[in-house]
Structures are given as C-alpha cells and as structure tokens.
C-alpha positions in Angstrom: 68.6 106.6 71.1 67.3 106.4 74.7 66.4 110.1 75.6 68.8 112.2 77.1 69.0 116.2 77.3 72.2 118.4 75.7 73.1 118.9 78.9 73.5 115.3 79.4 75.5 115.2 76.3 77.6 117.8 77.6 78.2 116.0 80.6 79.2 112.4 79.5 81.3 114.0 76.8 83.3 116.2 78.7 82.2 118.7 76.4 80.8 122.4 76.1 77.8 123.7 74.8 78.3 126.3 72.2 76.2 127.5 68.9 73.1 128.1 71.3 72.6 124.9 71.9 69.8 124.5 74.5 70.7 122.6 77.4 67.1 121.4 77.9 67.0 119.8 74.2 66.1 116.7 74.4 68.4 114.4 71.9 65.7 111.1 70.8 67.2 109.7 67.6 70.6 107.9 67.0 73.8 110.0 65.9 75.3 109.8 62.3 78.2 111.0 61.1 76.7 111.6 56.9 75.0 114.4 57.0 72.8 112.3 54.3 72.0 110.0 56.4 70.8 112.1 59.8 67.5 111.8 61.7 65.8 114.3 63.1 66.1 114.7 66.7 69.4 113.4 66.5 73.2 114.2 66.6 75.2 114.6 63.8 79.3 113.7 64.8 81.3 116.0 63.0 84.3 114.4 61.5 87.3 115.1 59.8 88.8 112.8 57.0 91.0 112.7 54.4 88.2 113.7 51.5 86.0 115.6 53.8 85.4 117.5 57.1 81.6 117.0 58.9 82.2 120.1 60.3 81.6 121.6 56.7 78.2 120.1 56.9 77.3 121.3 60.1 74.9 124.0 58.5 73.2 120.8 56.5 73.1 118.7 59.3 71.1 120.9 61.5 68.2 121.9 58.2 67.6 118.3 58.5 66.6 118.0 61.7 69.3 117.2 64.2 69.5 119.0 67.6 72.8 119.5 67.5 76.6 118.4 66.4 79.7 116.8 67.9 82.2 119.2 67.4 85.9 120.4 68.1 85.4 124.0 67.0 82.2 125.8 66.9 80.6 125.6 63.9 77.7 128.5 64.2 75.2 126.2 64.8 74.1 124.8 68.2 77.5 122.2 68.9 78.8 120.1 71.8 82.3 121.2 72.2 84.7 118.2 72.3 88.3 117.3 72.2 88.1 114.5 70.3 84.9 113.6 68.2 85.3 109.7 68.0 86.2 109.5 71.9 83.1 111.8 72.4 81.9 108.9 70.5 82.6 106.3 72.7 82.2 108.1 75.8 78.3 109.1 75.0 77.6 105.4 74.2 79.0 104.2 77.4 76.6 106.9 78.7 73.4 105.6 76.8 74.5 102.1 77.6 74.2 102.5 81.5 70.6 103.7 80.9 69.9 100.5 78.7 68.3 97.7 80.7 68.0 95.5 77.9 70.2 92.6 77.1 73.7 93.1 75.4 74.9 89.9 73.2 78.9 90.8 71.5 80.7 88.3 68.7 84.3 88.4 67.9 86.5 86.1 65.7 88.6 85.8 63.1 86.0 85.3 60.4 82.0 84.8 60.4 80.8 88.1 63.2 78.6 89.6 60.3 77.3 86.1 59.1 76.6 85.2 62.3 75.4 88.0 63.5 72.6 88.2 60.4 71.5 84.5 60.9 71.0 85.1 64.9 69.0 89.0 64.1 66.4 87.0 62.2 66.4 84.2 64.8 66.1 86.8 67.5 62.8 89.0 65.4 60.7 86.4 65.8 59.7 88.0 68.8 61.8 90.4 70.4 63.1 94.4 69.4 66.4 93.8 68.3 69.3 96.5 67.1 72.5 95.6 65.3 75.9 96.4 63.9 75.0 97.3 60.8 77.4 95.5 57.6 80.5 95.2 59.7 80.4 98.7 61.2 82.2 96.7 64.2 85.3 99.4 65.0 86.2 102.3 67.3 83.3 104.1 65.1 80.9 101.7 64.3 80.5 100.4 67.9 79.3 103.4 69.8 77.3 104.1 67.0 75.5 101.0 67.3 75.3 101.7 70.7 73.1 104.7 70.7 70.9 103.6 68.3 69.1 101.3 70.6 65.6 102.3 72.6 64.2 102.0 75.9 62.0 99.2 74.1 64.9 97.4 72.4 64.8 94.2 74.1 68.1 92.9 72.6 71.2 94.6 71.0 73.3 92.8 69.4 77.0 94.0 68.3 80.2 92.9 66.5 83.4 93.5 68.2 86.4 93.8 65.6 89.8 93.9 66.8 93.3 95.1 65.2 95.8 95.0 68.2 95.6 94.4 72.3 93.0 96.0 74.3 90.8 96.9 71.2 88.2 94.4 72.1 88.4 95.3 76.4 87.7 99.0 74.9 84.6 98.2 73.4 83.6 96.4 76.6 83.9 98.7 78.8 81.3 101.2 76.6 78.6 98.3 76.4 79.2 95.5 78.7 77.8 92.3 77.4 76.2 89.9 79.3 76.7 87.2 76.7 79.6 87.1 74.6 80.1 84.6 71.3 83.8 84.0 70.1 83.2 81.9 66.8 87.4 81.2 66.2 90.8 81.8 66.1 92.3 82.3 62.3 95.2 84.0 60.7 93.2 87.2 59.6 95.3 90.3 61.0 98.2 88.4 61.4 100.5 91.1 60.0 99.5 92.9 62.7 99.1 90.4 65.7 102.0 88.3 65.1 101.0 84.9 65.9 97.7 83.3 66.0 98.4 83.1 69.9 98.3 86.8 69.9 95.7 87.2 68.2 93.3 84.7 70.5 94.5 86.8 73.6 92.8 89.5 71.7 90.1 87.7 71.8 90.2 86.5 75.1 89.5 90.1 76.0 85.5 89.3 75.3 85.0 86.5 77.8 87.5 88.2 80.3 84.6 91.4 80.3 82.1 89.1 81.2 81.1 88.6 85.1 80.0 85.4 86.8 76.2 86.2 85.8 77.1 86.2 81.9 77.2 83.6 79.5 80.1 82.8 77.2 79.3 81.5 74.2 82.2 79.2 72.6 83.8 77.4 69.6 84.4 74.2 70.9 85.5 72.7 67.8 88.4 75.4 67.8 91.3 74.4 70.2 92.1 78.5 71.0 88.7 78.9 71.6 88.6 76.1 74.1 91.5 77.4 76.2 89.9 80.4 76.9 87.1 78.8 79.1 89.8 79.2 81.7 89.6 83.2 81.5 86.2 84.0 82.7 83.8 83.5 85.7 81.1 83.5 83.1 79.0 80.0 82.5 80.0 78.1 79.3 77.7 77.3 76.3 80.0 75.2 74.1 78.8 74.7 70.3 79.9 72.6 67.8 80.5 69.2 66.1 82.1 67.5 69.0 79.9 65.3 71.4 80.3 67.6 74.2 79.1 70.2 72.4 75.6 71.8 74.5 74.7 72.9 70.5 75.8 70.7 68.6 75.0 69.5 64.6 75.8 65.9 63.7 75.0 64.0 60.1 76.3 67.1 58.3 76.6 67.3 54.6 76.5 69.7 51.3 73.5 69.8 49.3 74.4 70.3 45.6 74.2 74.4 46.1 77.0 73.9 49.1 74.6 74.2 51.9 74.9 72.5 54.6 72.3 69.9 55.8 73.0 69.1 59.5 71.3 68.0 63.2 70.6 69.8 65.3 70.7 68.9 69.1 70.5 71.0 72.2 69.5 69.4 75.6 66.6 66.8 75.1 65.7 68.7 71.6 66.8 67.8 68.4 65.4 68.8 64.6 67.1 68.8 61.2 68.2 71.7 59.5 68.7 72.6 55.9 70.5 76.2 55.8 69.6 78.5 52.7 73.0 80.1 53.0 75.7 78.8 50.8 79.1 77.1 52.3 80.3 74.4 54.5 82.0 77.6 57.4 78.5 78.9 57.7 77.8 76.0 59.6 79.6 77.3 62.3 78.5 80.3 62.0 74.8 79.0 62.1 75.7 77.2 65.4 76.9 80.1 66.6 74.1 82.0 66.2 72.0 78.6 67.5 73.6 79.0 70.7 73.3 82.9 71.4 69.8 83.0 70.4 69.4 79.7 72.8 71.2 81.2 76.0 68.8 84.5 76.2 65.8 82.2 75.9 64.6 81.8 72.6 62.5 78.3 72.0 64.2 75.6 70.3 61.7 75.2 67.6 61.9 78.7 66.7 65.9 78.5 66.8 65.4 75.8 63.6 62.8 77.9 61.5 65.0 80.7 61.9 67.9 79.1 60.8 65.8 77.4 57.8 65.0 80.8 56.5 67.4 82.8 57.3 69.8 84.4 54.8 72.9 86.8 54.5 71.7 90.4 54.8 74.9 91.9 54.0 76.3 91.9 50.7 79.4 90.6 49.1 79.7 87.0 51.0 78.8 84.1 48.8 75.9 86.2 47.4 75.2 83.2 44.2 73.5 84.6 41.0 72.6 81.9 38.4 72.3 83.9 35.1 70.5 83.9 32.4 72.3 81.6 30.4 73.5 79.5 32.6 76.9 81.1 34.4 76.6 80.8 38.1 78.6 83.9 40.3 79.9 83.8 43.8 80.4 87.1 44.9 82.3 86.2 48.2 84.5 89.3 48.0 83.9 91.3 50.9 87.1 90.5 52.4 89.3 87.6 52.4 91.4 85.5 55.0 93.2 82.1 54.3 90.8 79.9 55.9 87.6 81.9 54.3 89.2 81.6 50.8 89.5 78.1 51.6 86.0 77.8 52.5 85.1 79.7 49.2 87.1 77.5 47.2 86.0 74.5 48.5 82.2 75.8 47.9 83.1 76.6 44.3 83.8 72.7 43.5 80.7 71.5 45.1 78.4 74.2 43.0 80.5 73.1 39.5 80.7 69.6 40.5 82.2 67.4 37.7 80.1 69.2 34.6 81.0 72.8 35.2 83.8 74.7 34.8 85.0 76.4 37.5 86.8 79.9 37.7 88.3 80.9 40.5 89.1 84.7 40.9 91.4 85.5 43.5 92.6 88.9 44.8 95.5 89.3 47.2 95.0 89.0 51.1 96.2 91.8 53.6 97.4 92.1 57.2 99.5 88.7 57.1 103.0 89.9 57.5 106.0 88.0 57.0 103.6 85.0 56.0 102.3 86.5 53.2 104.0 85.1 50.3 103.7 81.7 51.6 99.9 82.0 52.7 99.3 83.1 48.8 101.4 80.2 47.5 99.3 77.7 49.6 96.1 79.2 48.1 97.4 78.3 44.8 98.5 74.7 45.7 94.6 74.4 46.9 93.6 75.8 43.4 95.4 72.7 41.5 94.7 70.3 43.9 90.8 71.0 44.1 90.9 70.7 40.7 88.9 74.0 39.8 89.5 74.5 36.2 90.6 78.3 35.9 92.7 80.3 38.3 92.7 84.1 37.5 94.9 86.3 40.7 94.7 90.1 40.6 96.6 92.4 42.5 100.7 93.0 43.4 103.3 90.5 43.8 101.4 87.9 46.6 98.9 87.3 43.5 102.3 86.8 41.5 103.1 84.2 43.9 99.7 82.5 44.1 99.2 82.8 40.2 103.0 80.4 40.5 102.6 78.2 42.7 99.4 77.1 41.1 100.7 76.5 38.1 103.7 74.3 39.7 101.5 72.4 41.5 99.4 72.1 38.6 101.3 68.6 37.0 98.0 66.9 35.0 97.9 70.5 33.3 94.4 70.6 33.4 94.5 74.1 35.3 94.6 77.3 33.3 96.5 80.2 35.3 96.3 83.8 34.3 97.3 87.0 36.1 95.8 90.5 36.1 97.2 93.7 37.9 94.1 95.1 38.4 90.5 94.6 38.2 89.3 96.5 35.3 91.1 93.9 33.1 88.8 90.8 34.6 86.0 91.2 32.4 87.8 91.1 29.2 89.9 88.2 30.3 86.8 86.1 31.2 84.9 87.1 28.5 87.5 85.3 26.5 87.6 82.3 28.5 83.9 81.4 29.8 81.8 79.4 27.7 78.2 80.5 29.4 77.9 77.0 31.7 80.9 78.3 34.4 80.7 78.8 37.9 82.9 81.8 38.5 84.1 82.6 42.5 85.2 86.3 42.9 87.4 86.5 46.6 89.9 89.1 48.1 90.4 91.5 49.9 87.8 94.4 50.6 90.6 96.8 49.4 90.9 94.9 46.0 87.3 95.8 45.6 86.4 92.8 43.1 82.9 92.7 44.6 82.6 95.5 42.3 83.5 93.4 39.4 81.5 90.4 40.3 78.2 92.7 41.2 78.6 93.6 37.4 79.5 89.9 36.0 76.2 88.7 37.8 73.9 91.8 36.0 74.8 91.4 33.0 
C-alpha cells in the first residue's frame, strides 16, 4: 500500500480513532479482511458475515502485525471507527488511488476478465511492476482491495471490474479511475438480473463513459454491443479483433489438436504468428484482448507475441486439462458457467476427443438467467446431440432436468447417452461405471454447483 498515516485513514474514512490507535502510525502494507492472511504493517477490515464476525479476530489480527482494524465498534485494540466497513473500503482506496501516479488499465465483460487479465499480467512482467485482481476478486470487496495493494513503484495496476446491476461498474470508477479501459463482450451472463442483453451492455458502457479524452478504450470489435459503445466516450479507440478494421487483429486462425488456437497476429506495420498454450477457441479473444491493452501503454510488439506464446491461466478451474495416467483427459472448466462459455467448452471438448475418444460432457445448471432459463438449458442440450459428444451427464435442479431432455430429444441417431444426477457426490460413481480409461471428460457449471471440486478429484486420481 502507498504509505499513509492513521490519521489519514481516519480522514478519508470518515472514521474515528479509537483502541489507542496512534494517529502518527504509519499504515505500509495492503489491508485484508482473513486475519490468516494479514501483513504486518497493514490493516485488517473487520467484517461481519453469515459464518463469522472479523471483529472477533481483531485481538489476532493485531499479534500478527497489523497497525490497526476497520471497525464499527471498538474492538480493544487500536481501530478506525467506521459506519460501514466495506464503504470504508472503497472510500480508503479512492484515497490511495489519488496518491498513485502509476497507470490504471480496468476489463469488464460478460465472460473472459480473469483470462484476460492473466494473459496481459505476464505480458505486462516482462518489464514493468504490475498488481492485479487477484482470481476474480472483481466486486464491491475485491476492488478496493486491489486497490490498496499497489506501491509507489508499481508501474501498472491492472483490475477487473464485475458488474450485477446499473451503476456497479461507474462505482468502481470513480475509486480508481482508469486511463485505459478493455470491454471484451456482451453475453447473457447475469441476465436474470439485467433483463436484456441491452441492459446489460449499458452496464458496461459505464467503463468507457469514466474514461476522459486522454484515455484509451480498448474494444471488441467483433462484438456488435461493443461496437456501439465507441459513441459513449471522448477516449481514443483501440479496436481488436478478427475483422479487417481491427488495429489488433488475428487472421489464419485455427485449433491445434489440444483446442488451441494458432492465429496472426497484426498490429500496425508488425505482424508474427502465435501459437497460444491455453486451451479453447474464446481465449482467442481474450488473448487479443490482452494484445491490445498491453500494446496501448507501450509494450513492444515482439514482446506482446512471446508473452502470449507462454502465457498460461493462473487461476484455477477454467479449462485447466489433466491427461492421466492411463489415458483419461479432464477439463476442469467449472469455475463458473454462462451460455456462450459452455458453448465454447463444449466445442473444445470435441476437438480434444476428436473422432477416437469418447467424450463426456458434465454439465451443472447456469444461474442469473431469469425467465430464459429453461430455454438457455434446453439449447445446451440440443448442442450436446448435435456436436455429437458421446455422454451427457446434467447435475443440479430442474434447468439440468431440462437440459438432460432436450438432449435426449434431439438425440435421433441414439448415439448420445444421457444421464442425470441431483448432486455432485453421485458423479464419480456414475462415471466410474461408464468411462473406459481413453475419455475426455468436460466438467462446466456454475461456481455454486462447485463441480470443480469433483473434477480436481477425477484428474488426481
């Protein structure tokens, strides 16, 4: 965290000192709210949730090092008094961002911010101090704790900006304004809660309406939402993408035999091939994406394509492949799930089986779509027959119901085998039955439905 006193704290909190807290302290590390996870020097953000209240681990924050807590009631130990622990939050990072004279680059979309967000880190470490959203720690609480964990040396920091209604996205604006600002696409994740995908790209839209005339915004221009919102800001426009306006742009793109794409790349008078180590064909968005962020705050070209040649997922649970053993292949893709990323998954799985493989597809229900819900599952399982994958297995409520049906009515050459679960503990005895040690076995759902858990255990055994 960039230095600042308690009495600082105090100040852009709103707050009180209590506990003995000296005003002179001088705060230097980031703030946590685990009281396993503090730093010395640091703040530890009391919380209260449903299992646990931080403020019952005030005592333990402060033996481990931390100068002091965020908190709404004194604690005995030296505190910063505030109404409201996560707006305390948010206000101190808007505090630390004013000091930060470093460059602020922000991604939103649908589908693909942590992806992105990992491939352009490495790109970015080449030669520059670079801090990050850490996993998709991209909300209300994540954000500002991002925030104050960059430096007065951190040249870059980079952040995710996650949205579930109007105004969520010009919140996190206005405590770090960026100065370049990536929106990768407009998809049907949160839909439940939006509406209509129109609502949800005016969410959005909120990203390149922060940035001023000086910024860069950094756009989808394969994505016809995406494109529409060039009209909202006084920022410059870096388009990437397959079209032939595209400033970043890949051409020639194909799947190698592991689903990774194989592309060129072309920006200005430069152009290289690129082989991606991550697998799936939506990563090569996401891979432009980060192309084109890393481009507009000046990184070389030819460093651009080695980064994206070795770079790799850092965050768990999105097609992670384990090849076994003895021969079974699993996609742990489970992290969370939308329409057009189950797509994508599914489309991965038949290139990895190909035509000697079978292929199991293991499919938990999708949340936050509303009224579209049942028909958004039964389209998932028309996909499932018509891709040809050899096994379906849903898990979950009544939407995998409906997915686990509409696969087998689509499913007219019978060549599909359809089976449904309620919950997750009964997947490894169902596949153990069913695999014959040469599949390639896809786990996708929602976070909630937790089958990451399942496939991290397939793949280890």
């Amino acid at each position: 965290m960039i230095p600042m006193t308690l009495a600082d704290v105090a100040l852009a909190t709103g707050g009180q000192l209590s506990g003995g807290a000296d005003p002179a302290q001088i705060v230097t590390a980031p703030t946590a709210f685990d009281s396993r996870t503090v730093e010395a020097g640091g703040l530890f953000a009391c919380l209260a949730g449903a299992r646990a209240d931080g403020h019952d681990y005030a005592d333990q924050a402060i033996e481990a090092g931390v100068v002091a807590v965020l908190a709404t009631r004194p604690t005995g130990v030296p505190a910063v008094l505030v109404d409201n622990v996560i707006v305390a939050l948010g206000d101190l990072a808007r505090a630390v961002a004013t000091r930060y004279t470093g460059t602020v680059l922000a991604i939103t979309g649908s589908a693909g911010k942590t992806s992105t967000k990992d491939l352009l880190v490495q790109i970015l470490e080449e030669d520059r101090s670079v801090v990050a959203t850490a996993r998709s720690f991209n909300n209300e609480l994540g954000f500002p704790t991002t925030v104050l964990r960059v430096r007065t040396d951190t040249d870059i920091l980079v952040l995710e900006m996650g949205a579930r209604g109007k105004g969520h996205i010009s919140h996190l604006a206005q405590i770090a304004r960026p100065s370049v600002g990536a929106v990768l696409g407009v998809g049907t994740a949160h839909l439940g809660e939006f509406g209509t995908k129109q609502a949800i790209a005016d969410a959005k839209r909120e990203l390149v309406e922060a940035l001023d005339a000086s910024g860069t915004a950094v756009l989808n221009g394969d994505d016809p939402f995406v494109r529409a919102m060039a009209e909202s800001t006084a920022a410059s426009i870096l388009w990437f993408g397959t079209t032939e306006d595209a400033d970043v742009r890949a051409s020639a793109v194909t799947l190698d035999e592991h689903a990774r794409a194989r592309f060129i790349l072309s920006y200005e008078n430069y152009s290289a091939p690129v082989h991606l180590r991550v697998v799936g064909e939506h990563h090569l968005t996401n891979a432009l994406a980060a192309a084109a962020l890393a481009l507009s705050v000046g990184v070389p070209f030819s460093v651009v394509v080695d980064g994206l040649k070795a770079a790799r997922l850092l965050s768990g649970s999105r097609m992670e492949v384990t090849d076994r053993a003895d021969g079974v292949t699993v996609i742990n893709d489970a992290f969370n799930a939308s329409p057009e990323s189950v797509s994508a998954a599914l489309r991965s799985l038949v290139v990895l089986a190909a035509a000697d493989r079978p292929s199991i597809a293991v499919l938990g229900e999708m949340r936050e779509l509303g009224d579209t819900a049942a028909e958004v599952h039964a389209e998932i399982g028309r996909q499932v027959a018509t891709l040809g994958i050899g096994q379906l297995i849903t898990v979950g409520g009544p939407n995998a119901v409906v997915m686990a049906e509409a696969a087998r009515a689509s499913n007219s050459a019978a060549l599909l085998h359809v089976a449904h679960v309620a919950k997750k503990d009964h997947l490894l005895p169902v596949l153990a039955r069913t695999m014959c040690g040469r599949d390639v076995v896809l786990f996708k759902g929602a976070n909630s439905a937790a089958l990451f858990e399942t496939a991290a255990t397939l793949a280890s055994i």
